[in-house]
N, C-alpha and C positions, 0 to 999 in steps of 0.2 A: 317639725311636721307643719307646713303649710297649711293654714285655714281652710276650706272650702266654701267660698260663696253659694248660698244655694241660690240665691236669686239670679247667678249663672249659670247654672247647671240645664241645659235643656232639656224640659220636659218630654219623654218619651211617650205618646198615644199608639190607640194603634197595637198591633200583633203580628206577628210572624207566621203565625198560621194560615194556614189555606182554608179557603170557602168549603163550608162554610161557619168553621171555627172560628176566624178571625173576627166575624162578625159580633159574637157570643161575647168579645172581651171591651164592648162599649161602656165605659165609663172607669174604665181605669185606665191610670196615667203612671209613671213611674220616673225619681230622680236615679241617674244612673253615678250613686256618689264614687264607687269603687275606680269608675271608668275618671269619672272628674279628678282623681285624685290619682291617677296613675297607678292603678293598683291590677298585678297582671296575676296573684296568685290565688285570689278571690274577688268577688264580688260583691258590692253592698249595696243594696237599693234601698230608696224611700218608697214605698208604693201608697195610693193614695185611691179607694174606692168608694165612689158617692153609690147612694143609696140603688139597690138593686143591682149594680154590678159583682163581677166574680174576677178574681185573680188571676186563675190559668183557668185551663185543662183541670180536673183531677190527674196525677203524676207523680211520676218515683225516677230516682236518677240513679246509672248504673253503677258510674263512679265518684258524683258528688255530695259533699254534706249538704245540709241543706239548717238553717234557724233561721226564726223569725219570731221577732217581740209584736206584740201591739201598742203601739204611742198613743192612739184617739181612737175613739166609738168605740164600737160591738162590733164584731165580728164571728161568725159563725165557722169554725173549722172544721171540715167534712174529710173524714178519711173513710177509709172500708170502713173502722169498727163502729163507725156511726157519726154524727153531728156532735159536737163540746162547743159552747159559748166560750168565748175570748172577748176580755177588755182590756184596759190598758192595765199593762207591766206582766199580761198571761203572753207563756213565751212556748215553743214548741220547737221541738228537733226530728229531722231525720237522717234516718244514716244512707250513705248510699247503700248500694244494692239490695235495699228490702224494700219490698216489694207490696205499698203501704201509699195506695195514692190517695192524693191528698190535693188541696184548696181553701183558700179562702172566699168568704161570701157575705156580702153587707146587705141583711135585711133589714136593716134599719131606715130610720128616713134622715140620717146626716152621715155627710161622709166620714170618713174611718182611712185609719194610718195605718201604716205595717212597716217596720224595718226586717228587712229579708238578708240575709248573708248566708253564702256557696259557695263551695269550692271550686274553680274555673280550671277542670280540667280540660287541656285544648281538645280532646279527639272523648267524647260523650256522648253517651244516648239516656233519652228519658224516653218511657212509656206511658201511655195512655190508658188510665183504666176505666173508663166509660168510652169508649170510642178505639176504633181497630186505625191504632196509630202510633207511632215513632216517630220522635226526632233525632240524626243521625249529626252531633255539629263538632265541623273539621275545623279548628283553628277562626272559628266564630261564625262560619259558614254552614247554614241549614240545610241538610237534606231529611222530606220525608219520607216513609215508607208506611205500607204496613204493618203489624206484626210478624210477617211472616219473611220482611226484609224485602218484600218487592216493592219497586219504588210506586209513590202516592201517585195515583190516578181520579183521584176524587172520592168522596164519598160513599162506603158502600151498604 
């Protein structure tokens, strides 16, 4: 197995989401190692959130797993059943299709790690559970909608 340089690995800012979501996701960065290392049957990010940023969306995925450790800081994991503190080596799972959304959020004042790993189904939807939204992704290509599967028109 080939090493991974992470001092290669380009750092991804920035979000996929539409306005004005995409905005909400400043200050988180992520190493996309899964991608750096040719990995097509899952996913493994390093994600990296300095103080007052959030991970996603809250979200649940229909057909993917989803785990994530904590490596550095505090982290706050917020699902429906309420807010649980995370430090490093607190790990968390979810399974697809339960319907159980969820995020990460650094209220601390130093940044904070997460190693994330997913199952990379090509053809997936994840849902939004604070916001009337979908994501619909074909072979790594986003389409939104929403809930009700009509395509994204903006905010409503």
């Amino acid at each position: 197995m080939p090493k991974i340089n992470l001092a290669t690995v380009p750092v991804k800012t920035g979000s996929i989401y539409p306005a004005p979501y995409a905005e909400m996701m400043v200050g988180r960065s992520s190493l996309r190692l899964g991608d750096a290392g040719g990995l097509t049957q899952f996913g493994v990010n390093l994600v990296t959130l300095e103080p007052g940023a959030v991970a996603s969306l809250r979200h649940w995925h229909l057909k993917e797993d989803e785990f994530a450790i904590v490596l550095e800081g505090d982290l706050i994991l917020v699902e429906d059943e309420g807010e649980t503190p995370m430090r490093p080596g607190d790990c968390a799972a979810w399974k697809a299709g339960v319907a159980n959304g969820h995020r990460f959020v650094n209220r601390s004042d130093h940044p904070a790690r997460f190693l994330v790993v997913g199952s990379k189904d090509p053809e997936e939807v994840a849902s939004y559970s604070d916001v009337d939204m979908k994501i619909h992704m074909n072979r790594g290509k986003p389409r939104f909608t929403y809930r009700d599967d009509t395509d994204w028109a903006g905010s409503r």
